[in-house]
C-alpha positions as CSV (number, residue, x, y, z in Angstrom):
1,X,60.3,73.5,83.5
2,X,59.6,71.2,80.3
3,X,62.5,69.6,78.5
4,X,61.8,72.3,75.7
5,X,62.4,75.3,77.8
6,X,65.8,73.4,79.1
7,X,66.8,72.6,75.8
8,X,66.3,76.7,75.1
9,X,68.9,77.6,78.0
10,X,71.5,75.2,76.4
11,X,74.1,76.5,73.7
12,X,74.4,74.4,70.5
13,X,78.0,73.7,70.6
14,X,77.7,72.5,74.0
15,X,74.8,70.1,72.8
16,X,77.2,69.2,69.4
17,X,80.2,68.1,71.4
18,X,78.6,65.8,73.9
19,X,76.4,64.3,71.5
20,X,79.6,64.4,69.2
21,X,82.2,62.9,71.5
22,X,80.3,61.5,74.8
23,X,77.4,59.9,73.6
24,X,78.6,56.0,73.9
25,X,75.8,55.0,71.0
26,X,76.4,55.7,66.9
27,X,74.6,58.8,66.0
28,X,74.2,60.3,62.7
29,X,72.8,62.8,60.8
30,X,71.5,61.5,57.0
31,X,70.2,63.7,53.9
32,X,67.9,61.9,51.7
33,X,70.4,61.4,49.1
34,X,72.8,59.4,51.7
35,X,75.4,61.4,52.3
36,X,76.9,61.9,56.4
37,X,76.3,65.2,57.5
38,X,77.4,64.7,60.9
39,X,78.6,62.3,62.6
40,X,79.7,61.2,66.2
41,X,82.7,59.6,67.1
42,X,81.2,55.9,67.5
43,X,79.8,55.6,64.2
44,X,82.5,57.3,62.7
45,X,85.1,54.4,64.3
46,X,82.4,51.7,63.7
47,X,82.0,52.5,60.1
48,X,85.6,53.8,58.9
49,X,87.9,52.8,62.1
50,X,89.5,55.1,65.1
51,X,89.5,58.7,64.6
52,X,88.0,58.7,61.2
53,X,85.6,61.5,60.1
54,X,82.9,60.5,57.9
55,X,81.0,64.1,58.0
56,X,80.4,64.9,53.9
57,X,80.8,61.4,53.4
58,X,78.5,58.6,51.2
59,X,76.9,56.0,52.4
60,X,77.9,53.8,49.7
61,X,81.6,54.6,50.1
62,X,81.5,53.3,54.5
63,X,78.6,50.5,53.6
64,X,78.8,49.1,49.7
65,X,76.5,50.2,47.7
66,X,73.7,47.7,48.3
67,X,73.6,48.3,52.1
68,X,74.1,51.9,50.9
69,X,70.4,51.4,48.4
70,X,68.6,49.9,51.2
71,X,69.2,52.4,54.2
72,X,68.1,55.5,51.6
73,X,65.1,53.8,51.2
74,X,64.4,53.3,54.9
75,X,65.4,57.2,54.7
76,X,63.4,58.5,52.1
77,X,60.6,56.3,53.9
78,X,61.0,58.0,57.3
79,X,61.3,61.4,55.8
80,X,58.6,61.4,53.3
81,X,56.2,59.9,55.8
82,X,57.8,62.3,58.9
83,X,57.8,58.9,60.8
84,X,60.1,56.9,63.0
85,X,61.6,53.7,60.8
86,X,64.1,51.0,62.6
87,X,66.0,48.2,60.6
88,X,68.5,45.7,61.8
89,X,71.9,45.8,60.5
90,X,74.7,43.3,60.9
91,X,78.1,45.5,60.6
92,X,81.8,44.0,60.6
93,X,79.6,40.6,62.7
94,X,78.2,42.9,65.0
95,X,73.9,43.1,65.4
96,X,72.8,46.9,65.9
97,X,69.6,47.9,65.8
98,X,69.0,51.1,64.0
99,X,66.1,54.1,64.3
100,X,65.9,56.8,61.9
101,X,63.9,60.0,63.2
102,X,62.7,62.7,61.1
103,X,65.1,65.9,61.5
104,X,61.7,68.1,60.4
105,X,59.7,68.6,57.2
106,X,62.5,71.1,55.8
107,X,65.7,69.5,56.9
108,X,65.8,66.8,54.2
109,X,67.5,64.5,56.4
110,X,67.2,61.9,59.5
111,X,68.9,61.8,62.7
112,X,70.2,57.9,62.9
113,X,71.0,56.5,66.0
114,X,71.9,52.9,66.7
115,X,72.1,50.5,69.5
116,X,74.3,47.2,69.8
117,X,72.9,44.0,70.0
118,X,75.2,42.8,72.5
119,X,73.7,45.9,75.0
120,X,70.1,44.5,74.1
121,X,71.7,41.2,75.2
122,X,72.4,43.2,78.8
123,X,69.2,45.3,78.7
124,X,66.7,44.2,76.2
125,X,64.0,46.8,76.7
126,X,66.3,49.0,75.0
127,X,65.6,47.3,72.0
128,X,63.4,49.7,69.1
129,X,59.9,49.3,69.5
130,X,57.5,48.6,66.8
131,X,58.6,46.9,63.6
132,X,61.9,46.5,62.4
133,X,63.0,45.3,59.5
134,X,66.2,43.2,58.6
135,X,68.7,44.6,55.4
136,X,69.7,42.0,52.7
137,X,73.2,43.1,52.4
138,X,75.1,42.5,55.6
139,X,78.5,42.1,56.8
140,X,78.6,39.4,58.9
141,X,82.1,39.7,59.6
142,X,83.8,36.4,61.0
143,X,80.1,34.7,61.0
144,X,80.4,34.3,57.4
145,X,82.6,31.9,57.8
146,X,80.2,29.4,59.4
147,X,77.5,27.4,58.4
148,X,73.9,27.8,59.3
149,X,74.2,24.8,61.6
150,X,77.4,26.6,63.0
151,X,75.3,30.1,63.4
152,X,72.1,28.3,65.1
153,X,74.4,26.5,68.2
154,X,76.1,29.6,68.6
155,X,73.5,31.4,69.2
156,X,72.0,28.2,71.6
157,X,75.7,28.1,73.2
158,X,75.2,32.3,74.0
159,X,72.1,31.3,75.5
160,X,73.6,29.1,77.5
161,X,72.0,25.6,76.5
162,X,74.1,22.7,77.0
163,X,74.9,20.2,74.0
164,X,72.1,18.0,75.2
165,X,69.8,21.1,75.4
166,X,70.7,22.2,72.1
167,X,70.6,18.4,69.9
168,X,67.0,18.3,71.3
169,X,66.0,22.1,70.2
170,X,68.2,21.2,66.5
171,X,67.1,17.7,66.3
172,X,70.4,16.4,66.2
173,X,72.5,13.7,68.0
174,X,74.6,15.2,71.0
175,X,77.9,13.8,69.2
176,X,76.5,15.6,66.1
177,X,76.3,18.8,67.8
178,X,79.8,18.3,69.7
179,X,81.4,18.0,66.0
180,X,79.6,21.1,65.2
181,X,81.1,22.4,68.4
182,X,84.5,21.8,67.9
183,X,84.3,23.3,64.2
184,X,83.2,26.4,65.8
185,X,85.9,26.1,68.0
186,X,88.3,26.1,65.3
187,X,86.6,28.8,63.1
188,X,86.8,31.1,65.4
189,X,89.7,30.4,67.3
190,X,88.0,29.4,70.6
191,X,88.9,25.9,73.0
192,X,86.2,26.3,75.4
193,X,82.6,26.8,75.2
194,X,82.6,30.2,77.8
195,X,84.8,32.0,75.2
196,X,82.2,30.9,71.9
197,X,79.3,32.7,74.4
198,X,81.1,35.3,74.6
199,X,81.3,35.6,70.7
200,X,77.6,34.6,70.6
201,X,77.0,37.8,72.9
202,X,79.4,40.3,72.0
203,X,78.4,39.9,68.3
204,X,74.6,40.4,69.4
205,X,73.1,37.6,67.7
206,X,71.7,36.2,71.2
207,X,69.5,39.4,71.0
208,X,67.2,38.5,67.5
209,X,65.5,35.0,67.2
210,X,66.9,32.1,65.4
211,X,65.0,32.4,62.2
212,X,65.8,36.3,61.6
213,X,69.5,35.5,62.3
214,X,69.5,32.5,59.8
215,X,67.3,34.5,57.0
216,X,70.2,37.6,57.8
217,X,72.8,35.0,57.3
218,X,71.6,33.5,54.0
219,X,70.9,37.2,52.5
220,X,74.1,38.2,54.0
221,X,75.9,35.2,52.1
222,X,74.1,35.6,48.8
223,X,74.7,39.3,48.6
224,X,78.3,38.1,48.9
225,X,78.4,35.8,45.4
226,X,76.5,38.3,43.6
227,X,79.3,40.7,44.7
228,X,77.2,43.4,46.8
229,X,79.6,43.5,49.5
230,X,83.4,42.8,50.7
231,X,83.2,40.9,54.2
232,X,85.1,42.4,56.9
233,X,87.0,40.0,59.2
234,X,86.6,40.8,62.9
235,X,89.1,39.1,65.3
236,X,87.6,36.6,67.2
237,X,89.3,35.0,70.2
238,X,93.0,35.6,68.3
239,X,92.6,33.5,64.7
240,X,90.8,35.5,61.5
241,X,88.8,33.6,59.7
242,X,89.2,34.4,56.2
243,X,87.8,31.1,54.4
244,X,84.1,30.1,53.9
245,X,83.8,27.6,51.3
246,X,85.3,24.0,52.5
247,X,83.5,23.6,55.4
248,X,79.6,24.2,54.0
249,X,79.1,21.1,53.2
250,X,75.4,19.8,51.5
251,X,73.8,17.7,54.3
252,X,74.9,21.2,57.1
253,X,73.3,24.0,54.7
């Protein structure tokens, strides 16, 4: 017996309520026009918070309009080509990785699913296949208070390089990078360097290279002055960061 046939013996609202409230990954149905029309429990709580439901809802109204603009393209992309389409996507500071599927020629719509960065940390073949392409307007969520220099040695401290490791990879002096350390500590409201790879993980940035994360960072950051989005502050290891400005200074850009 093919999965077809199974899929024939089993009753729809038995395959809606697992895939709406036991299926640990955000899942979503999207029309072409960007409006929700269905959503699971996960991405309703990781776009609008805890037993929220975003069914009939816009994109623009969970995302911001920009990040709104560039997921109907990826949609209208997948649909009018009836093709698979995946995009990165930094939401509230955390990486997911995000595959749009044709629902069929007639449905208008996709089926969007998504899966954390910090689970590709874990399992990394369960990263997309294929080519996937970063959005411009991110929320970067607590990152956004750091600096690239910041960004790059968390990511080096998730992957567990030592300060002398990472000065050699940044081309910086070890007490250089230690100052850099204890601003991250600070930031981020983190004394020890287990507790920053823990950020560096749970955020997902450990699971795309260096150069994507700083190019997402820099979009991310210029989407912000041209007012495309309003950053969401994640809590961290028990401080907010809520300031972004003093600490960008011209030589750490």
């Amino acid at each position: 017996m093919n999965n077809n046939t199974i899929l024939g013996h089993v009753g729809d609202e038995a395959l809606l309520s697992v895939l709406r409230d036991d299926v640990a990954s955000p899942l979503a149905v999207i029309d072409r026009a960007g409006n929700v029309r269905f959503a699971n429990r996960v991405a309703a709580a990781s776009l609008a918070g805890p037993s929220a439901d975003i069914a009939g809802a816009a994109l623009s109204s969970l995302v911001g309009s920009g990040k709104a603009a560039e997921c109907i393209a990826f949609i209208e992309e997948a649909i009018d080509q009836q093709r698979v389409v995946s995009y990165l996507s930094v939401v509230k500071g955390h990486v997911f990785f995000v595959t749009l599927r044709p629902a069929g020629p007639q449905t208008g719509a996709v089926v969007a699913s998504a899966i954390a960065g910090s689970l590709v940390v874990e399992q990394p073949w369960m990263k997309p296949q294929g080519t996937i392409r970063p959005t411009r307007n991110n929320d970067m969520g607590i990152l956004a208070a750091l600096t690239e220099r910041e960004l790059e040695l968390l990511h080096h401290i998730g992957m567990a390089k030592t300060s002398d490791e990472a000065a050699q990879i940044m081309h910086r002096s070890t007490r250089t990078i230690e100052w850099h350390r204890a601003s991250l500590g600070a930031k981020l409201g983190c004394d020890n360097r287990v507790q920053l790879s823990r950020i560096a993980n749970r955020s997902g940035i450990t699971s795309i290279e260096i150069a994507r994360l700083l190019e997402i960072h820099r979009a991310a950051k210029h989407a912000a002055g041209r007012g495309g989005h309003t950053p969401t502050y994640d809590e961290a290891c028990g401080t907010v960061a809520t300031s972004t400005g003093a600490a960008d200074s011209a030589a750490d850009r």
